[in-house]
N, C-alpha and C positions, 0 to 999 in steps of 0.2 A: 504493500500500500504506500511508502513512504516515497522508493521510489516512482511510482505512477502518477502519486500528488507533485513530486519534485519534479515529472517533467510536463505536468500542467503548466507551474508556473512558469514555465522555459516557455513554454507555445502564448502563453497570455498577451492581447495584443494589448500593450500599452495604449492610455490615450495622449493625445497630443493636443499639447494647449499652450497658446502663448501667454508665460505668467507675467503679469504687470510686475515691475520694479517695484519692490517693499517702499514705501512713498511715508511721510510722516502722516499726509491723508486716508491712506490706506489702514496704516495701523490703529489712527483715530477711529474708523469705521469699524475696525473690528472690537478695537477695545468699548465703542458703543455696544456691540453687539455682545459681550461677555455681561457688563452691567444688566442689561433685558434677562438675557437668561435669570443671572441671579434673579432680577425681579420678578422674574414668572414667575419661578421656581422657590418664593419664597428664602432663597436660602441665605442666615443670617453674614456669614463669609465663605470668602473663598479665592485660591491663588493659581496662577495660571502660569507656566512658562513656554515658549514655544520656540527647539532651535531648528536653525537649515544651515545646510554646508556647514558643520561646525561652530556653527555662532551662534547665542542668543538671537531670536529676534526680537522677540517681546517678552517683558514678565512684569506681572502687576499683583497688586491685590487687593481685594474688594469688599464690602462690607465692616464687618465687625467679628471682631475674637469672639466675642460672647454678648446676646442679645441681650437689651437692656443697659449693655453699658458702651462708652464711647471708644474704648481703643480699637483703634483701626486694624486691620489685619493688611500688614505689608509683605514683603519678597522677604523677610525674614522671621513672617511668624511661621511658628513648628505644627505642624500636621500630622494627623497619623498616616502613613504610608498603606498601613493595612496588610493586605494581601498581595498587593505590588513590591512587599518583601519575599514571597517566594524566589523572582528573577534575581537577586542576588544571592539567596541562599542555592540558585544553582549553580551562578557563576563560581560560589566558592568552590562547589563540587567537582567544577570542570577543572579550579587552579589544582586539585587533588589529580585529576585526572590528567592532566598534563606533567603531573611530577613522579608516574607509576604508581602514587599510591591507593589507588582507585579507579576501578572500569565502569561504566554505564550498565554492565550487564552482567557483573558482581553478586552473588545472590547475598540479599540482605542478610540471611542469617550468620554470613562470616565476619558481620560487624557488629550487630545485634543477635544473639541469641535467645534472650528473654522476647524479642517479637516474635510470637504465636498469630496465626491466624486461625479460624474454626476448623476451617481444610487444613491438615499435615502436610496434604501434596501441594495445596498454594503456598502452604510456608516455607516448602523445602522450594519453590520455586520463583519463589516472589525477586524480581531483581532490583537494584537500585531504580532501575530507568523507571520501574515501575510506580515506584513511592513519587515520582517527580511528573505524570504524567495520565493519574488518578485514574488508574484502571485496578486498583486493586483489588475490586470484587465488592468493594465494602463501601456504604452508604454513608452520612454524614455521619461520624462520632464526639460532634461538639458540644452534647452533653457531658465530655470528659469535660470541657473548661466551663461549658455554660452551669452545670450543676455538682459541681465537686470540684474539690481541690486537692489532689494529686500528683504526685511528682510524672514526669513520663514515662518511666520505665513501667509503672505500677499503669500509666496507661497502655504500654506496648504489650504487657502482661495481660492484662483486661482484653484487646482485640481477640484472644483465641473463645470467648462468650460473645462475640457479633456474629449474628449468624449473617451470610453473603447475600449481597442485593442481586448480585451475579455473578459467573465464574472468570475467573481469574484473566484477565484481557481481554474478555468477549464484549466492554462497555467504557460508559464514562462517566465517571460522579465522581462531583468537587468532594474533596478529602482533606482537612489540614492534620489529622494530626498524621498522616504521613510524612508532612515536611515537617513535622518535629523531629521522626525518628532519622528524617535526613538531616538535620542539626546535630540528633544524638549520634551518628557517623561522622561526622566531621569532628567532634569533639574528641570521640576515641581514639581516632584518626590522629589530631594535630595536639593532641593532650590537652590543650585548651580550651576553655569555655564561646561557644560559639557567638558569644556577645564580645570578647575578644577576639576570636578572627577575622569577625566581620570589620570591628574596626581598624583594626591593623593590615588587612590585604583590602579593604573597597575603600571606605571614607578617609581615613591617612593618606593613602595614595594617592588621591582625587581629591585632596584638600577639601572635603565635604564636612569644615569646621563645624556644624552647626546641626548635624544629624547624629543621633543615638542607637545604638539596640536597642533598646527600650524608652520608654516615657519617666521611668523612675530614674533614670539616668540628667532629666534637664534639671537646668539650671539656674534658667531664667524666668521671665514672669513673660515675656514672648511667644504663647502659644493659644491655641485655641481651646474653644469649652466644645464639649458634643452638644448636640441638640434634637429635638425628638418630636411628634406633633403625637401629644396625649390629649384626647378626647378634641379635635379638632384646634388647640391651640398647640405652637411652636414652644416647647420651652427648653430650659437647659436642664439635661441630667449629668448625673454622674459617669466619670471616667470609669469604663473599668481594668478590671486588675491587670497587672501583667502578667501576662500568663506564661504559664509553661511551655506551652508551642510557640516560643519565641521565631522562629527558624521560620513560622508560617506566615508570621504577620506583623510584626512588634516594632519596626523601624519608624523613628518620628524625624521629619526632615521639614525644610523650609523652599519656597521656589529657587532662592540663590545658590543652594546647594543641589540641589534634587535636578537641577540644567545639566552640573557637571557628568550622571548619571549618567540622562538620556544621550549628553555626547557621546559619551563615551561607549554605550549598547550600539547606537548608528556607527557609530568609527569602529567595527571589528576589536573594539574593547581597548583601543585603546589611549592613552592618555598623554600627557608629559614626558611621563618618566619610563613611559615603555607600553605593554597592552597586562590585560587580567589576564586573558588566554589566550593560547594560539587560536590561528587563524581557524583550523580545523575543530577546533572546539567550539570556539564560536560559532560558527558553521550550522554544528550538530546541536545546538540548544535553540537554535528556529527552525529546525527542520521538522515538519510534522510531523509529529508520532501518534495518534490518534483522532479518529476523528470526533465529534463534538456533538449533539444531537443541538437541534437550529431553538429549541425552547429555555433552553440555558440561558439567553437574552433575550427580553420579551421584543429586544430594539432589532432582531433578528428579520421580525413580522414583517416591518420596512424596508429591511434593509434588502431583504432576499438574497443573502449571499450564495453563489452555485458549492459552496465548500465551507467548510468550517469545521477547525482541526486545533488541536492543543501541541506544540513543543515539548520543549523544558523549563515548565515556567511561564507561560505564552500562549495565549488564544492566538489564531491565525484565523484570516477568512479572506476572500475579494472584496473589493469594492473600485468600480468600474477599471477593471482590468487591472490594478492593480493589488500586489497582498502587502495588509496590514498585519502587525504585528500589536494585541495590547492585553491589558490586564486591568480590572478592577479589583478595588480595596474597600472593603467594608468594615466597619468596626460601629459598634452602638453610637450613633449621633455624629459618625465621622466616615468620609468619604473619600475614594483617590480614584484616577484613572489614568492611565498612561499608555501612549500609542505613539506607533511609528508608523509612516509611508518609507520603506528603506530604500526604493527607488530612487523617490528625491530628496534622500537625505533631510526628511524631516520628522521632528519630532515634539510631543506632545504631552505636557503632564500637568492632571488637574487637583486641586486639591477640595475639600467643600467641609462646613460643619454641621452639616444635618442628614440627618440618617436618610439611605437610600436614595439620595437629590440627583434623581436620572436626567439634572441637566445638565453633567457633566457626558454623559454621551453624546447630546448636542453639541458640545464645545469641542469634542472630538472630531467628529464628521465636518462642524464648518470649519475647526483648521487646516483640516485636511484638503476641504476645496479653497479656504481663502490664500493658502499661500504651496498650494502647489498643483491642484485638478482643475479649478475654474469653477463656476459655476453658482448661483443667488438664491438655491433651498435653504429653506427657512427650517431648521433640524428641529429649532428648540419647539417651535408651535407643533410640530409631526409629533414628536416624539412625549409634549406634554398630552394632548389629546391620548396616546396610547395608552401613556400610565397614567390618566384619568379613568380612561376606560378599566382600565383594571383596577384601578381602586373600586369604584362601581362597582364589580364584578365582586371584589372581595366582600364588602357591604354583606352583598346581595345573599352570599353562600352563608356568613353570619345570620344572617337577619331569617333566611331561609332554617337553619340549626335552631334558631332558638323559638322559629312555628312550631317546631316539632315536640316540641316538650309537652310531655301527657301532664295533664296536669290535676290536682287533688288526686294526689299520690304520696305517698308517707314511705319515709324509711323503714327497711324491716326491722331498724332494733335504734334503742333509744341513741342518742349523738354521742353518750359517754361510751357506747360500745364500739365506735369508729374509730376512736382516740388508740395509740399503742406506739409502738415500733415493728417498723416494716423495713426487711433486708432482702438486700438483692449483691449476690457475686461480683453483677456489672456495675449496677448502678450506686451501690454504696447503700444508706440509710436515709429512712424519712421515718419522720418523726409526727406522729397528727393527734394536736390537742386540741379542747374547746374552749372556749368564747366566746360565751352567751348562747344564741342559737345556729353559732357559724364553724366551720373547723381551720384552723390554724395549719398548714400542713409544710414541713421546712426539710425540705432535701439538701440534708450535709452540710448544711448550718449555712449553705451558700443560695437556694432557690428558696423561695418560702412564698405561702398563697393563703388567702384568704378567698371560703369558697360555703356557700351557702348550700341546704339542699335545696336539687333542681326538679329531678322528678326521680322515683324508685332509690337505686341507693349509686345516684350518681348527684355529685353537686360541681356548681361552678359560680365561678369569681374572677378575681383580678391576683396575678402576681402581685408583690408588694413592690416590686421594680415594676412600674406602670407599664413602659416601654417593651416591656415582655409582649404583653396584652393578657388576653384571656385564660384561663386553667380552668382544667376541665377535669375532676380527679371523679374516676371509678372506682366503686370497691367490688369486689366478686365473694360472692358465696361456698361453701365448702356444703358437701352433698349433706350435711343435717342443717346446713341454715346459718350457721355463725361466718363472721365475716371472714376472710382466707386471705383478701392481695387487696390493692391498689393498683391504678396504673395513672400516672398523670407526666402531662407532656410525654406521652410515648414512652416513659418509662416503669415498667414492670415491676411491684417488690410483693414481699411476704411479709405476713400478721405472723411474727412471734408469740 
């Protein structure tokens, strides 16, 4: 497949278009056009850099750090990076691989031993390429970070109770804590803590003074707050933790630093002082490795790519005869995107503080035509209408769940018989007490709910992190009648 996709892009006919000369009026018109998006798009900030041939062409930044109050968010305030930390945790992978001490197709368990998967045969076969290119078999497991706190071994340990979404290659589903356990490889690998590598072989080198592994890492009061729309208003929540899958997501950077980056991924990696990898390593971390099912971005609908395929690290697709390269970053109340046209040497990275704010895919698309395809689609009104429409749709499927509730229906046994501890192998421990006529229900001291009864012996409420949204906790029956499990948010325990 890898090869048949690579000589697609060989046959692809370019388009041709005469690009106007970057004009100080030109960038005025677009930098108009950044400010609209934020304003459709509600969102309270957000930083934009854009280079070609090597150079900056533009970087700004817009709105506010944090709603309600006035510091402005500039080219130096810190953003979470998100999940557009994957593409350097592969670069680091690849400077391993260009120094023998590590192959693409490596089976993980000669570095990790404690990662089990359900399947023996996919653990004896699981290979690096694979932890980096989420074909693992296994479906989201970000209940490890969203509801427990865990070191990662103890989560690589946990993987052999997931049972597979599918077998081992035959698919694709987004995975992070795989790129933990390819941090926990790099680590064994270079004896050092991979918040150490990363600063020492990417950001050192690339003078990227101003970017962290982690958030716990800054220093200054230059950074943004997340933000979140509970019950139809915009507010600020809380950051959260740094997590253990560092390696998947955790880099906080600024537009002035975060430029030198995307030079550097366009320029074959390299920088001042030399490249991150050779040429052929480079090479082989945008070369497709799987393909990508087109629902994975709802911005797909629009865009009708004839392909769409993941790297190392890297979504890939067309867009008019040309392939882009990019990645979004998600984090509660914080947003990133980054893209490249490699053809014409340009390149694209947004940053945002409000959760989900898919105008940052607009800001993608019209850089892509304003400074190098041509062309006066308006992305941000396409692509708001979309994700209206889907909010809609969400509403609808809510509002729709909660017709359905039978109603003058009584629990089988009084509230104080709900109450207990409940264990699960995978998912750790919850705990569900009462309060008044409601139950309390606190998974591993890190998720917790407040949830009324709904109908029979099922109730629902709200997370105590709003932003969660809804919980929905069932209890199940044992064959005389006493209560036996729970399951809330998808996950499974037992009534001790």
């Amino acid at each position: 497949m890898t090869r048949l996709l690579a000589a697609l892009f060989g046959l692809m006919a370019l388009t041709t278009w005469a690009q106007p000369p970057i004009t100080p009026q030109r960038l005025q018109q677009f930098d108009n056009y950044v400010e609209t998006v934020r304003k459709q798009w509600e969102i309270p900030g957000l930083s934009i850099v854009v280079v070609k041939d090597n150079q900056v062409v533009f970087k700004k930044g817009y709105g506010v750090r944090e709603l309600g109050k006035p510091e402005p968010v500039d080219t130096q305030t810190l953003f979470a990076c998100a999940s557009t930390t994957k593409a350097m945790t592969v670069v680091l992978m690849g400077m391993l691989v260009d120094e023998g001490k590590l192959a693409w197709n490596d089976p993980v368990h000669k570095y990790l031993p404690e990662l089990q998967l359900y399947d023996p045969s996919a653990t004896r076969e699981l290979t690096v390429r694979d932890l980096l290119t989420h074909r693992t078999g296994l479906g989201s497991t970000d209940f490890f970070t969203g509801a427990m706190n865990i070191p990662v071994n103890e989560m690589l340990k946990r993987l052999a109770l997931v049972k597979p979404s599918y077998s081992l290659r035959s698919g694709f589903m987004y995975q992070n804590t795989m790129y933990s356990a390819a941090g926990r490889i790099i680590e064994r690998i270079t004896g050092k803590t991979w918040s150490t590598v990363i600063q020492e072989r990417i950001f050192t080198p690339l003078g990227m003074t101003r970017t962290v592994p982690k958030r716990q890492y800054i220093t200054d009061a230059n950074l943004t707050k997340p933000h979140f729309n509970i019950n139809d208003t915009i507010r600020v929540i809380e950051y959260g933790t740094d997590s253990e899958i560092g390696s998947a997501g955790a880099v906080w950077s600024c537009a002035d630093d975060i430029s030198k980056w995307v030079i550097c991924m366009l320029d074959s990696s390299k920088y001042s002082g030399g490249r991150l990898v050779q040429p052929s390593t480079w090479a082989e971390i945008f070369t497709p490795q799987t393909l990508v099912p087109e629902d994975e971005y709802e911005t797909m609908q629009i865009l009708k790519p004839n392909w769409f395929t993941y790297g190392l690290g890297w979504y890939q697709h067309d867009y008019r005869g040309h392939k882009v390269n990019f990645h979004t970053g998600s984090l509660a109340g914080l947003t990133a995107i980054t893209a490249q046209l490699p053809d014409e040497k340009l390149g694209v990275f947004v940053f945002g503080n409000y959760d989900h704010a898919e105008g940052r895919h607009a800001l993608v698309y019209k850089t892509l035509d304003w400074f190098a395809l041509g062309g006066s689609r308006d992305w941000s009104t396409e692509f708001y209408k979309l994700y209206s429409d889907v909010k809609v749709q969400s509403k609808a499927r809510t509002k729709a769940f909660e017709t359905r509730r039978v109603m003058d229906t009584n629990p089988s046994w009084p509230l104080s018989a709900y109450t207990g501890k409940y264990t699960s192998p995978l998912y750790g421990q919850a705990d569900v007490a009462l309060s008044g006529n409601t139950l309390l229900v606190n998974v591993n001291d890190v998720l917790s709910a407040r949830v009324a009864h709904w109908n029979f012996n099922t109730f629902y409420g709200s997370y105590q992190k709003a932003w969660y949204g809804k919980a929905l906790a069932q209890f199940s029956l044992n064959a005389t009648g006493k209560i036996d499990g729970l399951v809330i948010g998808g996950m499974a325990f037992i009534k001790e």
